[in-house]
N, C-alpha and C positions, 0 to 999 in steps of 0.2 A: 466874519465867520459864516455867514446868511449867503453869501457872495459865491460861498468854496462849494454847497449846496445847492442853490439855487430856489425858487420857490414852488419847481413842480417835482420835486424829488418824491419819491414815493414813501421812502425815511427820513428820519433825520434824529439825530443821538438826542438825550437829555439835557444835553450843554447847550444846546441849539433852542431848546425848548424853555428852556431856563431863563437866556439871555433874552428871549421875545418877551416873557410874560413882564420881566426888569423893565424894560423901555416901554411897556403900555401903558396907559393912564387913563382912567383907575387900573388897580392893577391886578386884575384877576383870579381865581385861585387856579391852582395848578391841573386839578380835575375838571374844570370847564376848556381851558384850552384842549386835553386829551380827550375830551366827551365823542364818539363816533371814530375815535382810531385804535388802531390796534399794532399791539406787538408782532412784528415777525421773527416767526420762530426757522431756524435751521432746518432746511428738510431732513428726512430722516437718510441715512446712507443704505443701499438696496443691500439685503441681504448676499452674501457671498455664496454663489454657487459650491455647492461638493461635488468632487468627482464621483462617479457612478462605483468605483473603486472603492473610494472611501466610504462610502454608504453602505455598502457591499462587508467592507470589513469592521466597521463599527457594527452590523446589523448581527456576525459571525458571535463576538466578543461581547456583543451585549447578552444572545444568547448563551452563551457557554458561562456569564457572570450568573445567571439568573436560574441554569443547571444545578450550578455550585452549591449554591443559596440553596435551592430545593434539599440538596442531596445532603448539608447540611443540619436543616430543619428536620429530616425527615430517619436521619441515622439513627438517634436512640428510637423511634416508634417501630421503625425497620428490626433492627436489634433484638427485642424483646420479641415480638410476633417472631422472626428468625429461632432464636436462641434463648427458647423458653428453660429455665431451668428445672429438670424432673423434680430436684431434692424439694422443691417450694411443692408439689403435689404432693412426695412423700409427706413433709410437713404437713400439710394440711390436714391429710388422710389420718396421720399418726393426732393429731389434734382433736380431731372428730370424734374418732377411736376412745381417747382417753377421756374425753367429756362422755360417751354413752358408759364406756368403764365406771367412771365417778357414778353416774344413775343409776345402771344397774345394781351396782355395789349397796349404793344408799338402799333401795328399795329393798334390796334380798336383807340386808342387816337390820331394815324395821318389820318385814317381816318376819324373821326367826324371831325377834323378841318379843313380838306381840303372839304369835303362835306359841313359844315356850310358855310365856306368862296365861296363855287359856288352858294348856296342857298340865300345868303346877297347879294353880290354884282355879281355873273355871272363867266363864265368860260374864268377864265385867267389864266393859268398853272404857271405863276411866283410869284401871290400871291396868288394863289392857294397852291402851294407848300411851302410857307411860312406860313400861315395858318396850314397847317398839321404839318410843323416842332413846332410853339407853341403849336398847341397841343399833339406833342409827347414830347415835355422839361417839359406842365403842368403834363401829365399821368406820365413823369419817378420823378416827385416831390412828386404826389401820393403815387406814387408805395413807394418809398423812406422812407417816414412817416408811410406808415401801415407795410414796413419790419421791419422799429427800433420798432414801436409796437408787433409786435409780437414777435419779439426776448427780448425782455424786458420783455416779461407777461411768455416765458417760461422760462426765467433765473429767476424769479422770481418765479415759480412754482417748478422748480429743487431746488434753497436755501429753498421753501416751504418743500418739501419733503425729504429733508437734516433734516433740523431740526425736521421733525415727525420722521424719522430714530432714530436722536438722545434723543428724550425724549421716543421713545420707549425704546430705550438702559437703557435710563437712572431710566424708569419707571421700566423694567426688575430688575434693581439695586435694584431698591426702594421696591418692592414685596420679592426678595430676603433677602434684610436687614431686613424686617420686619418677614420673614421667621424667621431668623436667631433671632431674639431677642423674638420669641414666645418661638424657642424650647427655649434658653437658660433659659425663664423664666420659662416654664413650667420646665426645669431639676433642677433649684432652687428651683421650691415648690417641688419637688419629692422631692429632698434631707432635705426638710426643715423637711416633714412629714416624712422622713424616721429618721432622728432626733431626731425629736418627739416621732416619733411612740417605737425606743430604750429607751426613755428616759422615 
């Protein structure tokens, strides 16, 4: 085997290495004979040129992927700055509204009690102050009944407007179907009279 290699080879396999250190006496360990050699490794294979083309239209496609991606990412922030809805102002404003209503109210309803109660009986600030606290408990009972009143009259005005929505839909149907069964009737007398008119 030593023979097929020779003894100035630059390599030589593990079989070859194997069968020397067998026939030596003493018989060495296997990391002394390899001491100062080294494995060769495969050169690496040169990278494959791209056509100027190809670079050109990977460069197109990579761009227009990276477009996408943006346009994407960036739709719902677009959207809203876009397509701000007014009714969310409204809301707000009608919000606002209703909280200074609520204060106002409190306030004007502790003071008429507290002022009736100096005008009845005289200024004595401890049932003076009691006085204003029943009439801020009667105004927040008030207030309490006309807010379930009007939340009530617009939830009922919203299912109002649900259901004209829906018989509009529904009426849209109905003008449709009736569409639909003129032509059909009218293409039955044409065919009736074309029938006829053959025959």
């Amino acid at each position: 085997m030593l023979d097929r290699f020779g003894t100035t080879a630059k390599a030589y396999p593990l079989e070859v290495v194997e069968l020397l250190r067998s026939k030596l006496t003493p018989r060495p360990f296997l990391h002394e004979l390899l001491q100062g050699s080294r494995i060769p490794l495969p050169e690496k294979p040169a990278p494959k040129k791209r056509s100027p083309e190809l670079e050109a239209r990977l460069a197109k496609i990579k761009a227009q992927l990276e477009e996408e991606e943006y346009e994407k990412m960036t739709r719902d922030v677009r959207k809203t700055e876009l397509e701000q809805d007014p009714s969310d102002m409204k809301a707000a404003s009608n919000a606002m509204g209703e909280g200074l209503n609520v204060l106002v109210a409190k306030g004007t309803a502790f003071a008429t009690g507290y002022y009736a109660s100096v005008a009845a009986w005289g200024r004595d600030p401890f049932w003076n102050t009691i006085a204003g606290l029943v009439g801020l408990i009667i105004g927040f009972f008030v207030e309490t009944t006309l807010f379930v009143a009007r939340s009530s009259r617009e939830i009922s005005e919203q299912n109002l407007r649900r259901r004209r929505d829906r018989n509009k839909l529904s009426g849209v149907d109905r003008i449709s179907q009736i569409v639909e069964t003129e032509n059909t009737s009218d293409s039955k007398s044409q065919d009736k009279k074309a029938i006829d008119g053959s025959a």
